[in-house]
N, C-alpha and C positions, 0 to 999 in steps of 0.2 A: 702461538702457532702461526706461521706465517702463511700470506697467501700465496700458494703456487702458479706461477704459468708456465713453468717448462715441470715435465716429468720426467728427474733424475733417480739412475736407475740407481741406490748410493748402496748395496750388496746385502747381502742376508735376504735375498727376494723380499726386497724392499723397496719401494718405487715412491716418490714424491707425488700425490694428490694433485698435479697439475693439470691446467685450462686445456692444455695442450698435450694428446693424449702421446705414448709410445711410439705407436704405429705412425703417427703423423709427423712426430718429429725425426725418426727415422726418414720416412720418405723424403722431408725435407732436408736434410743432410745428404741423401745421397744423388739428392738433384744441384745438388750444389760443385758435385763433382769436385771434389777438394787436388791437389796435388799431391805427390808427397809430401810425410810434413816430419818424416824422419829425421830428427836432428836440428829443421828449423826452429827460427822463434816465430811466436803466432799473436795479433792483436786482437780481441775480441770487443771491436765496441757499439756497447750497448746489449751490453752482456745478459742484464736480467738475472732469471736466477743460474745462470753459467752453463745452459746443458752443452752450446756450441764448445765452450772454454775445456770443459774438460773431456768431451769429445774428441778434439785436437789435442789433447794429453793423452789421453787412450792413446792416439793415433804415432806417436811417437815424437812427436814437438820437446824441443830441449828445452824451451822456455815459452810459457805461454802466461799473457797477462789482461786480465778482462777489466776493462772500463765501462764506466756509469754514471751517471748523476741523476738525470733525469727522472729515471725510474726508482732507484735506490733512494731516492730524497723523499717516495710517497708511501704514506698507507695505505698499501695496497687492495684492502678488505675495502676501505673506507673509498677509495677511489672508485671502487667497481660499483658497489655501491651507488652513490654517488651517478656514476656515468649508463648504470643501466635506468636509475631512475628520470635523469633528462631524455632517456632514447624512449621510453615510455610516453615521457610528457610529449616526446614530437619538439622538445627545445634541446639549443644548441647549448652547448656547456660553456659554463665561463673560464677562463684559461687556468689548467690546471693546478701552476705553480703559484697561485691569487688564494687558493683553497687552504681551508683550515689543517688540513692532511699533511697537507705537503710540507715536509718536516726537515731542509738540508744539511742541519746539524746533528740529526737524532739518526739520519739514514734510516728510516721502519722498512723500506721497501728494500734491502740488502740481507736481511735476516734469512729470507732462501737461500742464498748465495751462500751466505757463513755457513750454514747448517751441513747444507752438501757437502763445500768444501770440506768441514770437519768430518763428517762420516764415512767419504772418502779418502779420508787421507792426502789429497790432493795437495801439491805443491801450484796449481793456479794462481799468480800472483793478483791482488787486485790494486783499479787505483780508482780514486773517485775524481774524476774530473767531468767539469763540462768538454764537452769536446769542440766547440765553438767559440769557446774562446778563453780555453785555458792556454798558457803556454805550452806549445807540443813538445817541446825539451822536459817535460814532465812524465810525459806520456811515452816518447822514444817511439824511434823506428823499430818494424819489424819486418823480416822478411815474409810473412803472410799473414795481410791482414782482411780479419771478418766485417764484414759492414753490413750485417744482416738484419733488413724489416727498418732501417734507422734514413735512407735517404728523406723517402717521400715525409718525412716530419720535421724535415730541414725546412727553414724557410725561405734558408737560402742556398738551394741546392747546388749550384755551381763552386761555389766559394766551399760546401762541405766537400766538395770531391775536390777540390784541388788542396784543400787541408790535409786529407783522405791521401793524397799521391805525397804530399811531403813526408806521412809516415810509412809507407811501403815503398820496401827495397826488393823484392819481387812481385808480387801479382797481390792485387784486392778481389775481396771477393764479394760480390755484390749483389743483393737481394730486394728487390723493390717495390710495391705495385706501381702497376706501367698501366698504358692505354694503346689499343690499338682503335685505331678510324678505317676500314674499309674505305679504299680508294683515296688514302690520304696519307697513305705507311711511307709512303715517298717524301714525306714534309718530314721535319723535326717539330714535332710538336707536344706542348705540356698541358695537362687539365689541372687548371686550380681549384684549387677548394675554399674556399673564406669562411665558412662557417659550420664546418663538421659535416658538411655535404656527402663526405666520406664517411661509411659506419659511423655516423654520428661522432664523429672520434673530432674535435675543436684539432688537435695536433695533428693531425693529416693535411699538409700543404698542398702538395704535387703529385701528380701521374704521370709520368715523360712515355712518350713512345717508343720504339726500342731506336729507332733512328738518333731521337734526340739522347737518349739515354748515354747510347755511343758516341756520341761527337761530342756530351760533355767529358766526358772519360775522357777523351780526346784532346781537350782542351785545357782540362785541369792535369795534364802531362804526362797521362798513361799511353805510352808506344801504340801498344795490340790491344786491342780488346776483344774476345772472343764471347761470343755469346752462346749461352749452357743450355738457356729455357727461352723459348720465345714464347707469342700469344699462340694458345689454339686454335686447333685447325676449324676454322668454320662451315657449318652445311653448305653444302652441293650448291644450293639458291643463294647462298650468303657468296659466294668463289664465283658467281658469273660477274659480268659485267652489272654495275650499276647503275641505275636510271640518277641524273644526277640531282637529283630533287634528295635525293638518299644517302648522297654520298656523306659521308660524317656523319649521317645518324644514328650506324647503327655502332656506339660505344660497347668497347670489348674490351672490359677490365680482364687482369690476370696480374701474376706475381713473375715478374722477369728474372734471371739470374743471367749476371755476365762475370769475366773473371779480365781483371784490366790489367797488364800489363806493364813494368817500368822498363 
């Protein structure tokens, strides 16, 4: 029985046991604001158990193909495990591909993925690649590609978005947590993490601002980049002016969506 995080709906009113409930994954698809996807090809990376991958098959995608490694290389019962136990202890994890779990020959953590596919019927291609440093001639261009929840785990975020634009031949679509600083949204700015500061999670690198967020898009060779979701909107007292003792302290995590352009 494998472990679920996304809940795929796979027919006969029958839903996958997933972390991540219907209603949630829905909302989050439709803040994603997809394009058409009539006809194109679609990349999915960092697929998981595929709910985006075949989402975009739903959606009418002539070819769509999800990649992995990461995740697919771990036991995923045993990872959580594991990771809810150090958020307990208040200790930081030790890097999760160092762990007994983590498996990149055996793939345990793709077993969702297979499962769906097959009781779908789905034609979803998969490929098991790191995406950092496989060769992308592996991987191939797509005309719309998903980069969803996978930035801020980069370590090295600018070099993944510019890997990220060598495989999109129209628009990425990009999903991240971000930071905003009151009175500082003007800066391009990133918060780093060293030591699971984030949800306790050791693989959380970064939170870029939406400024900085856009100008790496920007950099790594995407034209436009249009932004879907920004931070919320903050109380009444939080929108006046700031006394500047203040300024940058009040951190406003949120999950940004942009859609970058080639």
């Amino acid at each position: 029985m494998p472990f679920w995080w996304h809940s795929v709906n796979v027919g006969e009113n029958v839903t996958t046991p997933g972390h991540k409930t219907p209603a949630l994954l829905t909302a989050e698809l439709e803040i994603l604001r997809l394009p058409s996807l009539d006809g194109k090809s679609v990349l999915d990376i960092g697929a998981w158990d595929g709910f985006f991958s075949f989402a975009a098959e739903k959606r009418g995608a002539a070819k769509v193909t999800a990649v992995d490694h990461f995740v697919w290389s771990m036991d995923l019962r045993e990872h959580m495990r594991y990771f809810e136990d150090c958020a307990a202890r208040g200790i930081s994890p030790e890097p999760y591909e160092t762990m007994p779990y983590y498996k990149p020959t055996e793939l345990p953590g793709k077993r969702g993925f297979d499962t769906a596919r097959e009781l779908l019927g789905s034609k979803v291609e998969s490929v098991v690649a790191d995406f950092m440093t496989s060769d992308l001639k592996t991987i191939g261009t797509s005309d719309v590609v998903l980069f969803l929840g996978v930035l801020y785990h980069m370590k090295h975020p600018l070099l993944a978005l510019e890997r990220l634009a060598q495989l999109t031949r129209e628009v990425a679509i990009i999903e991240t947590e971000a930071v905003s600083l009151p009175g500082l949204d003007d800066h391009a700015l990133c918060e780093y993490f060293e030591k699971g500061e984030l949800n306790h999670d050791i693989s959380n690198w970064w939170a870029p601002n939406e400024k900085a967020l856009v100008g790496m898009c920007r950099t790594a060779g995407f034209r436009h980049v249009t932004v879907t979701k920004s931070p919320p909107a903050l109380s009444p007292w939080a929108n006046r002016a700031l006394p500047w003792a203040l300024v940058g302290k009040r951190i406003n995590r949120y999950r940004a969506v942009v859609q970058a352009w080639k």
